[in-house]
N, C-alpha and C positions, 0 to 999 in steps of 0.2 A: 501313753503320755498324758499326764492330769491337762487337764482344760482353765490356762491361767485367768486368773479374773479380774477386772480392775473394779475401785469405785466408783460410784455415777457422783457425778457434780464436782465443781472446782472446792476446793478451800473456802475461796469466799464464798459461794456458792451453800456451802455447807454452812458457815460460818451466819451466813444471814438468817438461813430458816433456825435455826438457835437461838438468834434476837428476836424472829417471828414469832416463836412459839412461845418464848419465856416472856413477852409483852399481851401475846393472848393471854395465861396462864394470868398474868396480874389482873388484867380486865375479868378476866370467869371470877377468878377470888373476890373482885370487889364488890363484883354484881352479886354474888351469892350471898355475903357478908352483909353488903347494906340491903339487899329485898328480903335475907330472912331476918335479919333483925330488926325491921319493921313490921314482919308479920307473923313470925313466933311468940313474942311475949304475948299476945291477947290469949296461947294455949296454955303457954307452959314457963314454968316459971326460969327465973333469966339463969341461974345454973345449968339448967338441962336444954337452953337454947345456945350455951356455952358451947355445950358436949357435941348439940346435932350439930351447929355452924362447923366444929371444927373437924369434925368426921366427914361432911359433905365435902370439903375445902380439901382434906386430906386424899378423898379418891379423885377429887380435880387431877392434883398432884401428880398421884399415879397414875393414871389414863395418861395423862397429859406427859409426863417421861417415859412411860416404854411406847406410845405413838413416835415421840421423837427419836428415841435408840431404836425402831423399828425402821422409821423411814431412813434414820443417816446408817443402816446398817447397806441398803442399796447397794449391791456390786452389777457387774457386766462382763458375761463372758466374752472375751479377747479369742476369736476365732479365726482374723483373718492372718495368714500364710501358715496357719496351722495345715499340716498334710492329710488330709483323707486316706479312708483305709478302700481299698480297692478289691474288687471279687466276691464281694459281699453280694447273696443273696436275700432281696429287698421285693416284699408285695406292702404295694398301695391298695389299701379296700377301703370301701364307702357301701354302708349300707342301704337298703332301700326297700319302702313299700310302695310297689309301681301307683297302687289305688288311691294315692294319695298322693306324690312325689316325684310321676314320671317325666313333668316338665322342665325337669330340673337334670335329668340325666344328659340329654346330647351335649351341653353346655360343658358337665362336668370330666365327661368322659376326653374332649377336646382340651380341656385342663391339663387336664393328668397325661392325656399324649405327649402335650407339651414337657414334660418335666422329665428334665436332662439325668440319665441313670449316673454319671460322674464316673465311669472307669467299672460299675457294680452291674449285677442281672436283675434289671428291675422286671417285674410284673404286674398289672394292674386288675384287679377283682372289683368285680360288683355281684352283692351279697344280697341275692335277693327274694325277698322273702316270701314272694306269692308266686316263682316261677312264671312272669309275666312274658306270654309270646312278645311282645312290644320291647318287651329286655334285651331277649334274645336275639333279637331280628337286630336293634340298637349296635348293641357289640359285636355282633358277627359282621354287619359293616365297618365297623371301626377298624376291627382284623383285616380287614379286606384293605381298607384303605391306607392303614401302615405296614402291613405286612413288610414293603421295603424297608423300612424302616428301620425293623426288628422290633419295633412296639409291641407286645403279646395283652391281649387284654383276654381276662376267665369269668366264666357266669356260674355262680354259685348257686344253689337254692336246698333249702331243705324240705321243700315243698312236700311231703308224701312220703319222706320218710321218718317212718313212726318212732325210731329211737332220738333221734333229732329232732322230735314236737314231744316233750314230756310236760305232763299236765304238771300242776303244784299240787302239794299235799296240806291243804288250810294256808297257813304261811310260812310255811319251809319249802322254798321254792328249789326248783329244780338247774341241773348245769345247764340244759338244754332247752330249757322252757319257751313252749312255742309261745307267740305273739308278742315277744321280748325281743329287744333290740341283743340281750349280751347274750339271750339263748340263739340268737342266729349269728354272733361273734364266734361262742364257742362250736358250735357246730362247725364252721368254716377252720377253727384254729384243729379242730379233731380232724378233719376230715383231708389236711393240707400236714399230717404230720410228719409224711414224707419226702415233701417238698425242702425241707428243713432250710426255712428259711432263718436268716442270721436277724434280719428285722422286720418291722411288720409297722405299719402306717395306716393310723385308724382315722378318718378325714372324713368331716359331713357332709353328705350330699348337698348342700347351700354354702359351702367354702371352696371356693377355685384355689389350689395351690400354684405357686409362682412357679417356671421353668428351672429358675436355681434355689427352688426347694431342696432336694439332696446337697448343695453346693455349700449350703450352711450349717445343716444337720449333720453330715457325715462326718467333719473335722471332730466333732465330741464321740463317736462311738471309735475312735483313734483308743480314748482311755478305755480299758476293757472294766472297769469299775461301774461305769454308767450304764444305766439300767432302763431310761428315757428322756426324752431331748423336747422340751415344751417349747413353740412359738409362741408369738403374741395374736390377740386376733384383731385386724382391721379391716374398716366396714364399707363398701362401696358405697350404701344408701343411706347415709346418714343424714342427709341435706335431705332424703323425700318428703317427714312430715311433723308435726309436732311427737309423735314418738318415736322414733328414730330420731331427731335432734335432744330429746332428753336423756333417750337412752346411751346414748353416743359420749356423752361426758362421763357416765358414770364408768363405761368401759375403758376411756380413757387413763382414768386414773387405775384402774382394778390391775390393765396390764401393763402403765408404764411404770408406779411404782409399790402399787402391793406387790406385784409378781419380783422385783426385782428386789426388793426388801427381804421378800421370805428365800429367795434365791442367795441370797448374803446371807442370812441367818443358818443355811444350807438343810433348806426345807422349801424347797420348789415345788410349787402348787401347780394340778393339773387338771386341763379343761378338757373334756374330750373334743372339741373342733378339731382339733389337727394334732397327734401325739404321735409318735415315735417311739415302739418298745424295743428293747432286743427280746427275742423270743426266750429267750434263757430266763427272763424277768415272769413274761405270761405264763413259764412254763412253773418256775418256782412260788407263782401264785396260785397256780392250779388250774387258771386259765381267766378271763373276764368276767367279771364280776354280773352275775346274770340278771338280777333285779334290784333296780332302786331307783329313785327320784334322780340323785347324781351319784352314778355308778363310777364317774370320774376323781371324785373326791376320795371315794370309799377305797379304790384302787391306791393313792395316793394314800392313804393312812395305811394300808397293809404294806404297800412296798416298804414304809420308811417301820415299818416294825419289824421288817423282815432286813434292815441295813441297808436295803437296797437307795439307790441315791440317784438323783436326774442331773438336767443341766436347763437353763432355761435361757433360749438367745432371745435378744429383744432385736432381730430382722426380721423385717416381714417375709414371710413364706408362703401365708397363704391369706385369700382377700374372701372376707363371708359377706354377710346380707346380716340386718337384725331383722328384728319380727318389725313389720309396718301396720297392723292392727289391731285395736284393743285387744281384742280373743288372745290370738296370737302371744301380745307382748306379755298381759296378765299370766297366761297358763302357765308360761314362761316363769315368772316371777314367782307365783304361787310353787311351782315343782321347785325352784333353787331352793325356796324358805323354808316348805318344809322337809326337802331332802337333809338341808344343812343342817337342821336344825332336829332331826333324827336321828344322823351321824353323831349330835353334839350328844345326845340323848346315851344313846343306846350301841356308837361301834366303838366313839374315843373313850369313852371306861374299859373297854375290854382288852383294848391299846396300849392302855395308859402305863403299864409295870416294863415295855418295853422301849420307851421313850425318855429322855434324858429329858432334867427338870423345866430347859428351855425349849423344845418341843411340845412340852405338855401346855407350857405358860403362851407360848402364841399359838400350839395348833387351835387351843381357846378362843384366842381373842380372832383368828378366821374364822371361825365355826359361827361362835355367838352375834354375827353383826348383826341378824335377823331379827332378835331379842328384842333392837329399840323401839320397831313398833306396837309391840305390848307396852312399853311405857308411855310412849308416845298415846297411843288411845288414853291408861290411867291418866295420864297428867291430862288431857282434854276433859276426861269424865271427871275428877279432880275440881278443874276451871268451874266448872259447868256449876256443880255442888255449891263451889263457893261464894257463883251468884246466887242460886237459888236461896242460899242461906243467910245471905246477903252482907258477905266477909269481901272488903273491898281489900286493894293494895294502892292506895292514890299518889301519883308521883306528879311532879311541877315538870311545866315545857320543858326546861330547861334538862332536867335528868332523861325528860324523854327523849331529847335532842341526842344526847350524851351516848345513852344507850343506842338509840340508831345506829349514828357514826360509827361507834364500835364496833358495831352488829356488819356494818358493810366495810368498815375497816379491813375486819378480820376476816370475813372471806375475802375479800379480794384481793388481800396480802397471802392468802393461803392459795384460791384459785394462781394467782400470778406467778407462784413460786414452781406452784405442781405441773403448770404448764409446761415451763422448761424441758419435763423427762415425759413427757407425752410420747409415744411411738410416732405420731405424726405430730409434733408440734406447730406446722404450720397449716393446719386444717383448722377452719374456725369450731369452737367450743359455745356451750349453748348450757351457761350458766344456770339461766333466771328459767330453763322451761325444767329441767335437771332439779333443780330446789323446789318449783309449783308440782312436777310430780311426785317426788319426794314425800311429801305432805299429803299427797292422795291414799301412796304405797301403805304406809303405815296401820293402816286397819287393815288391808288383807297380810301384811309380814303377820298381826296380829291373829286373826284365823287360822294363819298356817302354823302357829305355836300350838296352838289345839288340837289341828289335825297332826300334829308328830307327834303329841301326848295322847295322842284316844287311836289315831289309826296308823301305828307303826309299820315300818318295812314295806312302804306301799310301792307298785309297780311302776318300772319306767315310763314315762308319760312324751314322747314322740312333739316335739313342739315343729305348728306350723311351717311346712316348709313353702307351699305354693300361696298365693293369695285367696286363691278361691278355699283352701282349707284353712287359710288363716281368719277367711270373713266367717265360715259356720257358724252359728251360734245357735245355742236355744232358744226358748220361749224368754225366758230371764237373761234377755242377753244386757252387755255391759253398761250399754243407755241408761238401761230402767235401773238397776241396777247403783248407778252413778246418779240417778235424778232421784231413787229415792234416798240414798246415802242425803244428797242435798236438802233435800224438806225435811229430814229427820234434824238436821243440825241446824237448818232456819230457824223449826220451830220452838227449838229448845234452847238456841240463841236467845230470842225474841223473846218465850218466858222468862228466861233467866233475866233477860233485862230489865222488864217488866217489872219482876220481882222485885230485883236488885235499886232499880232507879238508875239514877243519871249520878257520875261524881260529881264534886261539892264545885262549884265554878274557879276554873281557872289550873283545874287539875285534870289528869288521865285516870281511869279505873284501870292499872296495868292488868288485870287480869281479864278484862272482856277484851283484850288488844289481841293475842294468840288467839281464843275462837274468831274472831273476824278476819284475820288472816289465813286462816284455816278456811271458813265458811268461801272466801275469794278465791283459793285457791282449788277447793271442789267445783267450781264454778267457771271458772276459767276451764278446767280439764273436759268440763262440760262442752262449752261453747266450740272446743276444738275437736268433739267427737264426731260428728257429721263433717264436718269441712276436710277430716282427713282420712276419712274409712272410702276405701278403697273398692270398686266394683269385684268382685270375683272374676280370675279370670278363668278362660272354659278349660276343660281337662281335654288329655288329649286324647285320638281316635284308637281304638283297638285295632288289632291285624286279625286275620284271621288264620284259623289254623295250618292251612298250607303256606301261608308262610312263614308259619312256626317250622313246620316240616322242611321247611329250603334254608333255614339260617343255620351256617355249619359257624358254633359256637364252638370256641375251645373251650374244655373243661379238664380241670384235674381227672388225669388216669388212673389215679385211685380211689375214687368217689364215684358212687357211695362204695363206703368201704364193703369187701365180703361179708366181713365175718365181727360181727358187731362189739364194739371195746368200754370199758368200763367209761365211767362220765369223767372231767377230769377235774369237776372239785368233791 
């Protein structure tokens, strides 16, 4: 039975963000229209200031109507007193490098006990990748302590065995590629191929899933068309520090209504925190996609070339953690920009002839979001020039005034609307740190356009999950880093000033206004680096071997296999 849908927002509802957006749309035209018309003619002459005004105005336009048929395309799958399919054999795994990560396991393990099989044979794996005594000891208490239960929890490892650690060969990497998160996926999905499971539940080690997790999942794999079932992810620490209150907005929006936009367009984006495949999908991909920056994306562009289709509910199901320190939240950033932005590169062309015209036209416009801080830097370096050269743009209080209002108009008529479909919309939101990082972000989206053009196909990068590996850092860590970011644009501020002079009295130089906003806001991000970086906390004690030897772990009885089988991509 198909999984019906409805749409998100009322009429009016709908009805309003169409006056929101068609009164922004006027204000971006006018402001384009009257600043380049005051500052083109001094290049070029006024026909061909003609032509640029009306081209810039023109992609307003556009951006400005598929954003809005993107957002009001919004649906909602309708799953409640939908019936669940029952008898389904179901493994929950989370993977794990203990040397890194172990703190995180007892917590998670007590999660996943929690979570109700719904009528199905759940089982729950931990995938782990250094065959950690500490793992083993872990789980084989857990058995012990549900056993009444019926809870079964399995420890996996491919520790030692050599066809389940295949080197790369330069950069044609392998199915099973040791020190890869999807080469220890596929190795578990080979090694488990007898278990034949119906679905399989990939969940990070830093997301505790809810108890009626299956309770909301289960009603969509009823349709046998559906291939995976996406939650939304929300964050228990979002209130800990100035990164995590900025990052917290951004996620806001990504899963209350990018996710549910592309889910209406029926093209449901997937993040690997918590998915849901039927195994028929992993099987007819050939199994988990073994290396990349966002292996989760990439997955997501093969299934939808292969027809295969998901469903995306917006209940919560399962509650993560975001990254709480520079290290942590940057590496983060940096791995999504240029993951996506290598995808956009180098797998959505190869895609592209299997993809209907409105697939190709917004799996673009997901892809490309990382792009604007390559402009974002030009247009600062831009600024900078046009003092040095000493090309003013001088506007009266009065326009300045103008533009302001507008400027907080429109977001806060944009913030206020988007709140509405927030997954938690009654968690406070944290606009103005969300906007100051913003403005930081932009020079590394920038770097990372680079590195997906000079060093393609790069290996999965394992973000933060303990505190003490989120503090790590090098010699060059994020401080210096971020202070010299700041003396470099003080000093090239203050020349350009220099240079440029003072405007004429009783006017603004609109263009030294964006660097001073900028330069405030590398500075502020500054001021909040120490006040929020976090102590390390300690890792936890090893066991020793004899009580490796007393932990009776359950393990698949087919593992390691006899008799060794071909890889499975």
């Amino acid at each position: 039975m198909a999984v019906p849908t409805r749409p998100v927002g009322s009429v009016s509802q709908r009805a309003i963000f169409v006056v929101l957006q068609c009164a922004i749309l006027a204000g971006l035209l006018w402001i384009t229209a009257t600043l380049l018309g005051m500052l083109l003619p001094r290049f070029v002459a006024p026909a061909t200031v003609t032509v640029l005004i009306a081209t810039i105005c023109g992609f307003q336009v556009l951006f400005q109507g598929l954003h809005l048929f993107r957002t009001l395309a919004m649906r909602r799958a309708v799953i409640d007193g939908m019936p669940s399919p029952e008898g389904l054999r179901i493994a929950m795994a989370t993977t794990i490098v203990p040397s890194r990560e172990f703190s995180l396991l007892e917590q998670k393990l007590a999660a996943m006990a929690a979570v109700s099989s719904n009528g199905c044979m759940l089982d729950h794996w931990v995938l782990d990748e250094e065959d950690d005594p500490r793992v083993r000891k872990l789980v084989a208490e857990f058995n012990q302590r549900y056993r009444d239960s019926g809870t079964r929890f399995f420890h996996f490892t491919r520790h030692g065995v050599a066809r389940y650690n295949e080197a790369p060969k330069g950069r044609h990497f392998r199915t099973f590629q040791a020190r890869q998160k999807g080469g220890n996926i596929n190795a578990w999905l080979d090694a488990t191929r007898s278990s034949r499971y119906d679905l399989v539940t990939f969940i990070d080690l830093d997301h505790f899933p809810e108890p009626d997790f299956y309770r909301a999942v289960l009603p969509c794999f009823g349709d046998p068309d559906v291939a995976f079932v996406q939650g939304p992810e929300v964050f228990r620490n979002r209130e800990e520090n100035f990164i995590t209150r900025a990052a917290s907005h951004e996620r806001d929006t990504f899963f209350g209504l990018l996710h549910r936009s592309y889910f209406g367009l029926g093209m449901p984006v997937i993040v690997g925190a918590h998915t849901t495949f039927r195994r028929t999908a992993l099987d007819a991909l050939g199994g988990y996609y073994p290396v990349h920056l966002t292996e989760d994306y990439l997955i997501m562009l093969r299934l939808r070339a292969l027809g295969l289709r998901g469903i995306y509910i917006d209940t919560v199901i399962a509650v993560g953690e975001l990254p709480s320190t520079w290290n942590a939240f940057l590496g983060q950033q940096r791995r999504w920009a240029s993951g996506g932005l290598d995808l956009l590169f180098r797998y959505f062309p190869k895609q592209w002839r299997h993809y209907s015209n409105k697939e190709r036209l917004f799996g673009f416009m997901l892809l490309n979001y990382y792009i604007w801080g390559t402009f974002f830097v030009l247009g600062k370096t831009l600024l900078l020039l046009m003092l040095l050269v000493g090309v003013t743009l001088e506007i009266g209080p009065v326009m300045l005034a103008g533009l302001v209002a507008f400027i907080l108009a429109a977001l806060m008529g944009n913030h206020l609307w988007e709140r509405q479909f927030f997954i938690q919309p009654e968690r406070r939101t944290h606009l103005v740190e969300n906007a100051v990082m913003n403005l930081f972000l932009g020079p590394l989206y920038c770097l990372s356009l680079f590195r997906a053009l000079i060093a393609p196909n790069t290996p999965f990068e394992v973000t933060a999950k303990n505190r003490g590996e989120q503090q790590a850092g090098g010699r060059f860590s994020f401080r210096w880093q971020c202070t010299a970011l700041l003396c470099v644009e003080a000093l090239l501020f203050i020349l350009a000033w220099l240079v440029s002079g003072g405007a004429t009295e009783g006017k603004v130089n609109l263009v030294q206004v964006p660097l001073l906003l900028s330069l405030f806001g590398t500075l502020y991000v500054l001021a909040n680096y120490r006040r929020h970086e976090a102590s390390p906390a300690g890792h936890g004690q090893g066991t020793s071997a004899d009580d490796n030897a007393k932990a009776q772990v359950l393990h698949n009885e087919f593992y390691p296999p006899s008799e060794p089988e071909r890889g499975l991509l």
